[in-house]
Structure formats: structure tokens, C-alpha cells
C-alpha positions as CSV (number, residue, x, y, z in Angstrom):
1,X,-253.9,-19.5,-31.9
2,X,-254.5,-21.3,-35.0
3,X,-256.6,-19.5,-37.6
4,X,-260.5,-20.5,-37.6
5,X,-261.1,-21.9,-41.8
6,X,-265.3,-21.3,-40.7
7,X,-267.9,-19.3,-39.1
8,X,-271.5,-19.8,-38.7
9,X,-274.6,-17.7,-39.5
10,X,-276.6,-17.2,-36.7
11,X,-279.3,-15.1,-38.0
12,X,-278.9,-12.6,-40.8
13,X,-276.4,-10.2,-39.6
14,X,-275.3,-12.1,-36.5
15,X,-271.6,-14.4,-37.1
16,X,-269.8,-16.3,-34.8
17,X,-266.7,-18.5,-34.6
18,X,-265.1,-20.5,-32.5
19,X,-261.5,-21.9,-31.6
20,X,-259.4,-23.9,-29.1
21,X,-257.0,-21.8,-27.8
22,X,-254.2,-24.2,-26.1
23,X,-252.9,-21.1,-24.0
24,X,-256.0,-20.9,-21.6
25,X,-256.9,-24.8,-22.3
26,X,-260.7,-23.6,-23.3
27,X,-262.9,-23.2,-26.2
28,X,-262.7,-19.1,-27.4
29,X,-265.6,-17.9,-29.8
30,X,-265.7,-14.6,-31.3
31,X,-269.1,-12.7,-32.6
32,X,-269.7,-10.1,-35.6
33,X,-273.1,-8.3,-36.0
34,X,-274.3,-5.7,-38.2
35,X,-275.6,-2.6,-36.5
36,X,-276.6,0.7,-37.4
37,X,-272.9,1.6,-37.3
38,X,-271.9,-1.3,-39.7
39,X,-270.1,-4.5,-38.8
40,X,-269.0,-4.9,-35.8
41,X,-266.4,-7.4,-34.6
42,X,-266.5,-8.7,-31.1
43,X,-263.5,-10.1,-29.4
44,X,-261.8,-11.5,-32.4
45,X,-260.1,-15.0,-32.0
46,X,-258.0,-15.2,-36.0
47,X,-260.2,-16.0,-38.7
48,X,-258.8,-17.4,-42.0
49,X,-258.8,-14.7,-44.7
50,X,-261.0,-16.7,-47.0
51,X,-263.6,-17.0,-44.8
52,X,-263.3,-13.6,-43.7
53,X,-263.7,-12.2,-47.1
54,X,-267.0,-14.3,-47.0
55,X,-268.2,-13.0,-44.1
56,X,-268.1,-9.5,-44.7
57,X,-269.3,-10.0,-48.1
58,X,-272.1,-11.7,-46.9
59,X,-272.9,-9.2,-43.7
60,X,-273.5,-6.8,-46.9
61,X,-272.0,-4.1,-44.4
62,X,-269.0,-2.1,-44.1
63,X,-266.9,-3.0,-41.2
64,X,-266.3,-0.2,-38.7
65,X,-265.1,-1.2,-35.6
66,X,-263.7,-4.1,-33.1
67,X,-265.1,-4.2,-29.5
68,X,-263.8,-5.7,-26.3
69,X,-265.5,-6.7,-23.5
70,X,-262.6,-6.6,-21.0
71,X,-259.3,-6.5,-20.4
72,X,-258.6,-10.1,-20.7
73,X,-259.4,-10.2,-24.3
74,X,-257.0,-8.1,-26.5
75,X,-256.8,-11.6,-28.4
76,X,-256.8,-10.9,-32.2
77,X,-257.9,-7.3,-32.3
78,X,-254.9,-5.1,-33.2
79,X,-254.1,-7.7,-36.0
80,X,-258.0,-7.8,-37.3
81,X,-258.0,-4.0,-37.2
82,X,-254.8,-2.7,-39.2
83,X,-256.0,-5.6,-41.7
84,X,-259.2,-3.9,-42.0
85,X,-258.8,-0.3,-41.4
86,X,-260.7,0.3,-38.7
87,X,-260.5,1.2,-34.7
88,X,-260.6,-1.2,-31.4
89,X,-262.5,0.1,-28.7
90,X,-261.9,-1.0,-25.3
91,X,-263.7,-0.3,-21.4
92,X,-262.0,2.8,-20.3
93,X,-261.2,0.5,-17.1
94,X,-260.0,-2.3,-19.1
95,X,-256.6,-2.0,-17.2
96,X,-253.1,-0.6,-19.0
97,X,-252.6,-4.6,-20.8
98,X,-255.1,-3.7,-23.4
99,X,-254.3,-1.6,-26.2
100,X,-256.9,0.2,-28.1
101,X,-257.7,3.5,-30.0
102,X,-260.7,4.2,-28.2
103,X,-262.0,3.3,-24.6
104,X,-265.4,3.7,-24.1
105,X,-267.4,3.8,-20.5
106,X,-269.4,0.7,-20.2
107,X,-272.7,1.6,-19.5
108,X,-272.8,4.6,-22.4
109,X,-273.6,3.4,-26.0
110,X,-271.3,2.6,-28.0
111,X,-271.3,2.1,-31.8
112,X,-274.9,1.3,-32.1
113,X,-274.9,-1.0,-29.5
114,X,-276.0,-1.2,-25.7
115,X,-273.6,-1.8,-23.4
116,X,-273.7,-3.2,-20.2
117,X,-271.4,-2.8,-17.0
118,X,-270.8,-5.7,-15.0
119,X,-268.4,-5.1,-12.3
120,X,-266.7,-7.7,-9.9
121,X,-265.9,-10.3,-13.0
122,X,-262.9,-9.2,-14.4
123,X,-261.1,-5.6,-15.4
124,X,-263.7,-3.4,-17.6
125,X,-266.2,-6.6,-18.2
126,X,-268.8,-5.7,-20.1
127,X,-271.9,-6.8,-22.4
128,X,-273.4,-5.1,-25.7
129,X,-277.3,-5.4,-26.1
130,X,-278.7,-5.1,-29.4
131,X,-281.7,-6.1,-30.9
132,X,-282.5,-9.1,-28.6
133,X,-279.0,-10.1,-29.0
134,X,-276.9,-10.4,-25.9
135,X,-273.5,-11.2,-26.5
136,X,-270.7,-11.7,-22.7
137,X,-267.3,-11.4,-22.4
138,X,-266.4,-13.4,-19.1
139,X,-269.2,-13.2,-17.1
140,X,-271.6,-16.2,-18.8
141,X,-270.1,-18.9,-20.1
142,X,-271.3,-21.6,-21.9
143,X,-269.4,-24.5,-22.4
144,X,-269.8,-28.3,-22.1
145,X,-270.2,-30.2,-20.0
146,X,-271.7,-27.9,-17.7
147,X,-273.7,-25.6,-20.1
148,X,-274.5,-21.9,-19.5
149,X,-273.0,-20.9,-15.4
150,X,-271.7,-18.0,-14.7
151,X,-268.0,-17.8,-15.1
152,X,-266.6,-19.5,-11.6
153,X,-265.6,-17.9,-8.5
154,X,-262.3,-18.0,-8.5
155,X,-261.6,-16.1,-11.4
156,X,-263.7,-13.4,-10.4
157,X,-262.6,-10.1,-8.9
158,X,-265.6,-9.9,-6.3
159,X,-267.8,-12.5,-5.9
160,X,-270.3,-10.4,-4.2
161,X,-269.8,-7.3,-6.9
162,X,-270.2,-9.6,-9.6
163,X,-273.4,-11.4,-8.3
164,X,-274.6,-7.2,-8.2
165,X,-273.7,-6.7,-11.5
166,X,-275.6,-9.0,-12.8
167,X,-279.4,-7.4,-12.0
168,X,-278.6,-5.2,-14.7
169,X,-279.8,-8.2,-17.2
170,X,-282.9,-9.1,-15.9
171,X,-285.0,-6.6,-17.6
172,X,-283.2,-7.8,-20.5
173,X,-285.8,-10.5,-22.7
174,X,-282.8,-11.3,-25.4
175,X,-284.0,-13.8,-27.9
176,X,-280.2,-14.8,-28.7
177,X,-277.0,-15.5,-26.0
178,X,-273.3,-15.2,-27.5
179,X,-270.4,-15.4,-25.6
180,X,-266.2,-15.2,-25.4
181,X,-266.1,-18.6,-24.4
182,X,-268.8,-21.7,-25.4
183,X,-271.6,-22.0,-28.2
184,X,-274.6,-19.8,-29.2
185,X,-277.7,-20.0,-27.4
186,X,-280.8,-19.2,-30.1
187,X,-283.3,-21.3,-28.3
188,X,-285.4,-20.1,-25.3
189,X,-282.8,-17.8,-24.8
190,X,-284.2,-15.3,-22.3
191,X,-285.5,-18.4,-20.0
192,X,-282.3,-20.1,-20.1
193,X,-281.0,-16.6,-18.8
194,X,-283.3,-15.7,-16.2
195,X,-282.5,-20.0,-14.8
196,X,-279.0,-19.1,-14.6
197,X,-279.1,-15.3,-13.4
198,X,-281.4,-17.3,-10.5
């Protein structure tokens, strides 16, 4: 995949890029946020090294780690880690495909974030939870023309598991929805949510 040349600021703290990725024929988008661990990198699709530089500059935080959200999304992470110096992490079931220096169990925190199990989408899916900020792997999607769904059934693992999975976001009242694939949601966030999860 070609190299991204710009990102965009979401909030202070919150990044995101995005990228057409020929491979899978779909729009990819990548997420960094600041947390109480430092700067955390969130299924990296390449971004240029200027605007890298720029956004860790600007994020006023060290980086510290790269997560993934399942095991469909190694994407730019081994590259973006050795160039920074610091560790992927990785759902302990994220299958054998997916190479990482640390798995984590979805469900446990992880560095400084939430996250979320959400079985029956794909190997290891998972979303991280921080500060009204809800960022999904696989599992939401939001891309034109039909807008936030979840991702379709036949790329699921178990439709019925995956439908399960998902009650574990409705306590959730996140003010901001990022995803691996499709554009930010900042507006009426947790309604737009709660529709879809309906």
C-alpha cells in the first residue's frame, strides 16, 4: 500500500488516516491516541515519514506501543514498530498469521486503554475504549455509500456469536466512533451507535 502524505486531527490527542488499499479493494484508516501510556498506534496502514514526524510532534507524547484489533490486520505494524522502537501487541487469539511481541486477552486492559471482546467477527476481534473514544477493528464499519453497518455476514465467523458480542457496547455512551475501515464519526456518536447495534 502506498504511503498516506496526511492525517487528520480529530480532537487533541486523537489522529487518524486513511488509505485505499487495492489488495482488499476498500478504504483502510488507521487511528493514534494519546493515553496514559503515551501514543498509541492502532492498526497502522504506512504513513509518510514527514507527516509522521508531525504527528508525533504534535501528540506531544512519546510513542509506546502499536495495537491490533485482530488477526486480519498485521498491515503496517512490524514496519511502524522497528522504525519507532517500540512493541506490537496483538489478541492472544489473533490466530498464528499475526506476528507480535505481546498478545494481550481482549477483555483485560491493555496499555491504558479498555478493551473489548467481540467474538464471532473475525480471529481475536477486538475494540479499545477510552475516554468516550471507541475505535473497531472489523466489526463496525463505516463506509460510503452505506454508512456505519456492521461488517456483513459473510465475512463473519458466527453470525449469531457476533450479534452476542456486540451487547458488550451498549453501556458504552462514546462521544467519538473510529474504525479499520471508513471515516470518523464525531457527531452524535453514541446515537448513531445504539441505531446501528439495534
Amino acid at each position: 500500500m502506498k504511503p498516506v502524505s496526511e492525517y487528520s486531527t480529530i480532537r487533541p490527542g486523537i489522529f487518524h488516516w486513511l488509505g485505499y488499499e487495492p489488495e482488499v479493494k476498500c478504504d483502510c484508516s488507521s487511528t493514534a491516541i494519546v493515553t496514559s501510556a503515551g501514543l498509541i498506534f492502532i492498526d497502522p496502514i504506512p504513513l509518510a515519514e514527514e507527516a509522521l514526524r508531525e504527528l508525533v510532534a504534535s501528540s506531544f507524547s512519546a510513542p509506546a506501543a502499536i495495537m491490533l484489533t485482530s488477526g486480519n490486520h498485521q498491515r503496517e505494524s512490524l514496519t511502524l514498530g522497528k522504525r519507532l522502537g517500540i512493541p506490537v501487541f496483538a489478541p492472544q487469539d489473533a490466530g498464528d498469521d499475526i506476528v507480535s511481541d505481546q498478545c494481550f486477552r481482549s477483555g483485560a486492559p491493555v496499555v491504558g486503554m479498555e478493551s473489548i471482546a467481540l467474538p464471532g467477527f473475525g480471529p481475536g476481534e477486538t475494540a479499545f475504549f477510552y475516554e468516550e473514544t471507541l475505535i473497531f477493528g472489523d466489526a463496525l464499519i463505516n463506509l460510503e455509500p452505506q454508512g456505519l453497518r456492521l461488517l456483513p455476514e459473510k465475512y463473519r465467523e458466527d453470525k449469531k456469536g457476533s450479534l452476542r458480542s456486540l451487547g458488550a457496547l451498549q453501556k458504552l455512551k462514546p462521544e467519538v466512533l473510529l474504525f479499520a475501515h471508513g471515516q470518523p464519526i464525531v457527531q452524535a456518536a453514541s446515537e448513531k451507535l445504539t441505531t446501528c447495534l439495534r
